[in-house]
MIVEXDREN-497746 format. One line per field, with one value per residue: x, y, z of N, C-alpha, C in turn; residue in one letter. Coordinates in Angstrom, 1 decimal, always signed. Each point is the difference from the previous one (the first is absolute). Last residue first. Example, Ala and Ser with C-alpha at 12.3 -4.5 7.8 and 13.67 -1.06 7.14 Angstrom:
% residues 2
n_east = c(+12.8	+0.3)
n_north = c(-2.2	-5.7)
n_up = c(+7.1	-0.1)
ca_east = c(+0.9	-0.9)
ca_north = c(+1.1	+1.2)
ca_up = c(+0.0	+0.0)
c_east = c(-0.8	+0.9)
c_north = c(+1.1	+1.2)
c_up = c(+0.8	+0.0)
residu = c(S	A)
END
This chain:
% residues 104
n_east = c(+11.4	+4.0	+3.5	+1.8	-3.7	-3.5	-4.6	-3.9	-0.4	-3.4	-4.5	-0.7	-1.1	-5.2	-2.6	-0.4	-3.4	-4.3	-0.9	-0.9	-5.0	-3.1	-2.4	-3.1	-0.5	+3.1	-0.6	+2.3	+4.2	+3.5	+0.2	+3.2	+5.3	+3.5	+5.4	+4.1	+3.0	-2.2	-1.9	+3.0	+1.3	-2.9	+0.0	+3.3	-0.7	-2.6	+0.1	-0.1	+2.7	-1.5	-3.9	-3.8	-3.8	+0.0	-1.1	-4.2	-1.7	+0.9	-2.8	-5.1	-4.7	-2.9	+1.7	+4.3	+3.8	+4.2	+2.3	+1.0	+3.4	+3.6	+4.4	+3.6	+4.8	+3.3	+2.2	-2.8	-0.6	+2.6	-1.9	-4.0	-5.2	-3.1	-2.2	-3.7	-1.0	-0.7	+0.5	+1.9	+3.4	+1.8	+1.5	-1.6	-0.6	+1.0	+4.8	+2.3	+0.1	-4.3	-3.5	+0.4	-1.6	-4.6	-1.7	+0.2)
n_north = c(-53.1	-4.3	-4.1	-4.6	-4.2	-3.6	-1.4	+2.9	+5.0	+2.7	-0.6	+2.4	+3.4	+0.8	-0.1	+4.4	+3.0	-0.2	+1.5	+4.9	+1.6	-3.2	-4.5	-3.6	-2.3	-3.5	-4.6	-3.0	-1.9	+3.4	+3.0	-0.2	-0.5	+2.9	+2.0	-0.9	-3.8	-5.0	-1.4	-1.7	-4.8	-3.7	-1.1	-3.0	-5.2	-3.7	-2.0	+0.0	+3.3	+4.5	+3.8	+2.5	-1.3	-0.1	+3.8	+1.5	-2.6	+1.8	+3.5	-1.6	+0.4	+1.9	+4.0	+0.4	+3.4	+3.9	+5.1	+5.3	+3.9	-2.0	-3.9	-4.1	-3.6	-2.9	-3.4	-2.6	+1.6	-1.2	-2.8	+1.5	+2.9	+3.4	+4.7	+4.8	+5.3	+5.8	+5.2	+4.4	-1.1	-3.5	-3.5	-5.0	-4.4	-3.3	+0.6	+2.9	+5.2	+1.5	+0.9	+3.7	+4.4	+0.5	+1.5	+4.4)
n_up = c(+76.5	-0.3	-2.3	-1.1	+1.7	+2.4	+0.8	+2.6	+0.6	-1.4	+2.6	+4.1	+0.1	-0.4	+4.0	+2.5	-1.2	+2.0	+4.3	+0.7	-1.1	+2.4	+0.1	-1.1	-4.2	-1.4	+3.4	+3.8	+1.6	+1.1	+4.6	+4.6	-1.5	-1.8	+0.1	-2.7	+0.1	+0.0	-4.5	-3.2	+0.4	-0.9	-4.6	-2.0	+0.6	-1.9	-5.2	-4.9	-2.9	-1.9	+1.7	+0.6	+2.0	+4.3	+2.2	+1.1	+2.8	+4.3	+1.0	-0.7	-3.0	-2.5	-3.0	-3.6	-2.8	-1.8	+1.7	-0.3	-1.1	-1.6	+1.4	-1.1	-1.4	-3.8	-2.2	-3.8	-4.5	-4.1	-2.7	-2.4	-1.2	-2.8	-1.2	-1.1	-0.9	-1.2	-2.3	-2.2	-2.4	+2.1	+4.1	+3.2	+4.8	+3.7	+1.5	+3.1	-0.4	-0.9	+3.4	+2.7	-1.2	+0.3	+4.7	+1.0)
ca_east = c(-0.4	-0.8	-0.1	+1.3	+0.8	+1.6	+0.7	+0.1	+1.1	+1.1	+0.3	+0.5	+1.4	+1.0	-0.1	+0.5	+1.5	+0.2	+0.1	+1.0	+1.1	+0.1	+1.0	-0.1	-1.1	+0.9	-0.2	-1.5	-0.6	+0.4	-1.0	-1.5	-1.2	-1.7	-1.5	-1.3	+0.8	+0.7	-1.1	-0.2	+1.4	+0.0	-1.4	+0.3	+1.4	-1.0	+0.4	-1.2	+0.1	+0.6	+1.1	+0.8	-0.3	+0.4	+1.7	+0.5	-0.8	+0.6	+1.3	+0.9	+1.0	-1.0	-0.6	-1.9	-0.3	-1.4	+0.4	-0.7	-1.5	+0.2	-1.2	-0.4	-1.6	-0.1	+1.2	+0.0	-1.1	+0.7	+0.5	+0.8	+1.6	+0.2	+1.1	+0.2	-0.3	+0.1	-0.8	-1.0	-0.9	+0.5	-0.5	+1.0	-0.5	-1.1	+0.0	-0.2	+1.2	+1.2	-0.5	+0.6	+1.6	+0.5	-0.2	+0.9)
ca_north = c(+1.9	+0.5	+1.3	+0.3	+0.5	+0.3	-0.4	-1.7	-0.9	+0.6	-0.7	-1.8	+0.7	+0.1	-1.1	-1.1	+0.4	-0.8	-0.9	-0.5	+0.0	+1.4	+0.5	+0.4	+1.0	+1.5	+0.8	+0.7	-0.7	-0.9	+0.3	+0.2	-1.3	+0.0	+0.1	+1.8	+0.9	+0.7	+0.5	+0.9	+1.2	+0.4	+0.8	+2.0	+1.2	+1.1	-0.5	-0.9	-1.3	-0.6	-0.9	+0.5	+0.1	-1.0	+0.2	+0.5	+0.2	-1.4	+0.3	+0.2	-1.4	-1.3	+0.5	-1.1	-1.0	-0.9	-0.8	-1.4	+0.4	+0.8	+0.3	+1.4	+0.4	+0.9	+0.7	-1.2	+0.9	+1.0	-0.7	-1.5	+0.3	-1.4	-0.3	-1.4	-1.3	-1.5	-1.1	+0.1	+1.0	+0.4	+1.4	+1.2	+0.7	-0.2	-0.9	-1.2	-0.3	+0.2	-1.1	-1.5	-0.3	-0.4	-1.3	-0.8)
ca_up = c(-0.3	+0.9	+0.9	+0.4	-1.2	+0.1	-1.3	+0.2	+0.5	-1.0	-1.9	+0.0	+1.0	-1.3	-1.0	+0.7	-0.3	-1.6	-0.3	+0.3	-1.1	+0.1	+0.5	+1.6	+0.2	+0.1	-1.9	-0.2	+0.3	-1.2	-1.2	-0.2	+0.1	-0.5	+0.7	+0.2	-0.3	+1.1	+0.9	+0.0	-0.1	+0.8	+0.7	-0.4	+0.7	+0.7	+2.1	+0.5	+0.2	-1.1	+0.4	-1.1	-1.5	+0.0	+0.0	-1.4	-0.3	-0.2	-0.5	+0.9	+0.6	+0.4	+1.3	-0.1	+1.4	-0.9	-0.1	+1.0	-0.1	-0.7	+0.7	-0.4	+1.0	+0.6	+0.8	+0.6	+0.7	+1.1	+1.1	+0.0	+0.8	+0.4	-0.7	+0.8	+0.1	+0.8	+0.1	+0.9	-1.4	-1.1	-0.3	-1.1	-1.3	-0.2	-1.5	+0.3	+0.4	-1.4	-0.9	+1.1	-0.1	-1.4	-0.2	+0.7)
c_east = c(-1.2	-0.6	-1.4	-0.3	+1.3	+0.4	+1.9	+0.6	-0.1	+1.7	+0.9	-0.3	+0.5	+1.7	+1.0	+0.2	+0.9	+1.5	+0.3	+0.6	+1.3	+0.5	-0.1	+1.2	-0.2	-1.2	+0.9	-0.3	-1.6	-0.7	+0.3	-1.5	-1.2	-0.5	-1.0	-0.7	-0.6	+0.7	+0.4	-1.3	-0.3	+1.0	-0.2	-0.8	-0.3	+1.2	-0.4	+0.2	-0.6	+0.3	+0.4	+1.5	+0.9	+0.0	-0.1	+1.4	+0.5	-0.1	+1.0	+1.2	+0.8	+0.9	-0.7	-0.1	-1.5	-0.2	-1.4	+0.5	-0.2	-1.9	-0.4	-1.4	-0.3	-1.3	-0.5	+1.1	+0.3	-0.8	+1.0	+0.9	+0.4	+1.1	-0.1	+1.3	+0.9	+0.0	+0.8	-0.5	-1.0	-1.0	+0.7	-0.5	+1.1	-0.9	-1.4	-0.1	+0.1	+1.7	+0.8	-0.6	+0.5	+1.5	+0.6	-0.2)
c_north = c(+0.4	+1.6	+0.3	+2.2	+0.9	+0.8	+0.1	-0.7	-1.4	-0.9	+0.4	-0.2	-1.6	-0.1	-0.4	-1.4	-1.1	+0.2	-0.9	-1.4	+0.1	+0.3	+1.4	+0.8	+0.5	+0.8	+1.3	+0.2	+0.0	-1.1	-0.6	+0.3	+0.3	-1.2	+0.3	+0.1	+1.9	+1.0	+0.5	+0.8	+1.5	+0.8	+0.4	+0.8	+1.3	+0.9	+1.0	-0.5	-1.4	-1.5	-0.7	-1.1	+0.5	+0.0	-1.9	+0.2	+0.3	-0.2	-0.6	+0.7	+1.1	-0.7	-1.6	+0.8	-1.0	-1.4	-1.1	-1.2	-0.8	+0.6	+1.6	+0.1	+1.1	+0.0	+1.6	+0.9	-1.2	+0.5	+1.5	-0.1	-1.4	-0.3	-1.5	-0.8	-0.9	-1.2	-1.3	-0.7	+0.1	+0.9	+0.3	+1.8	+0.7	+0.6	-0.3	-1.4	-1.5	-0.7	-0.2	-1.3	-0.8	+0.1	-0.4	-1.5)
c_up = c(+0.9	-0.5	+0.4	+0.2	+0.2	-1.1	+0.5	-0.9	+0.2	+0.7	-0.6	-1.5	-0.4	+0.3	-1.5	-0.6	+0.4	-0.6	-1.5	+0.3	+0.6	-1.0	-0.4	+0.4	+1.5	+0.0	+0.0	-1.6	-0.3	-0.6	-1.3	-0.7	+1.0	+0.5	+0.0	+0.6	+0.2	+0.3	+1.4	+0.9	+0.1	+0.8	+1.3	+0.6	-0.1	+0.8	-0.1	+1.3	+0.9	+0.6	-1.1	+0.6	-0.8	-1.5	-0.7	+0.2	-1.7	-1.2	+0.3	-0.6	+1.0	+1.0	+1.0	+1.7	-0.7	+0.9	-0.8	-0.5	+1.1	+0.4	-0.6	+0.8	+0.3	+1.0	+0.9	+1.6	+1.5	+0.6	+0.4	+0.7	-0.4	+0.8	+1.1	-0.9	+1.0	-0.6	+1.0	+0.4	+1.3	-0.6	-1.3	-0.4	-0.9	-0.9	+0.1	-0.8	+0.1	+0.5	-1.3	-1.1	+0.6	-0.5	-1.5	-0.3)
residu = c(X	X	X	X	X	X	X	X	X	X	X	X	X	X	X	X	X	X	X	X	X	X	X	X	X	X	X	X	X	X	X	X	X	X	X	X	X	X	X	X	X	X	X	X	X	X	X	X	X	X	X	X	X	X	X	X	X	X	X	X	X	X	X	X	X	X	X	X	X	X	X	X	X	X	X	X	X	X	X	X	X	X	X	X	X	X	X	X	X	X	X	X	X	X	X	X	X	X	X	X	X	X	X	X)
END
């Protein structure tokens, strides 16, 4: 399943059996995909890492979103302190923090 969310996606190719890794470009830009675990800095806040992947550099969306999934009890903490549904969670908001036009 995974490797077919990844094909569907444009993040790997299949061919003659074989995967590879395929370079995303700007149409990868529309889409937000939360695919497996999410690729979290366990060190830093899940503030933190929403600020890092943030394109347009306001704390709006963020805080938009955080209110939205209600984490700010814990947004704030290391993600090495979060539960695997938090982290999920996490990943949930990154996939929606870019405003993309679909959501996988």
């Amino acid at each position: 399943k995974t490797s077919l969310m990844k094909v569907l996606l444009g993040y790997s190719d299949y061919q003659e059996g074989n995967f590879t890794s395929i370079r995303q470009d700007e149409s990868h830009s529309n889409i937000g995909a939360l695919i497996e675990n999410p690729g979290l800095y366990p060190f830093m806040s899940g503030y933190d890492n929403l600020k890092l992947l943030n394109e347009s550099n306001s704390t709006n969306p963020i805080n938009q979103i955080t209110d939205e999934l209600k984490m700010n009890k814990y947004i704030h903490n290391k993600v090495k302190t979060y539960s695997l549904g938090m982290k999920q969670k996490l990943g949930i908001a990154i996939a929606f923090l870019n405003s993309p036009k679909l959501i996988i």
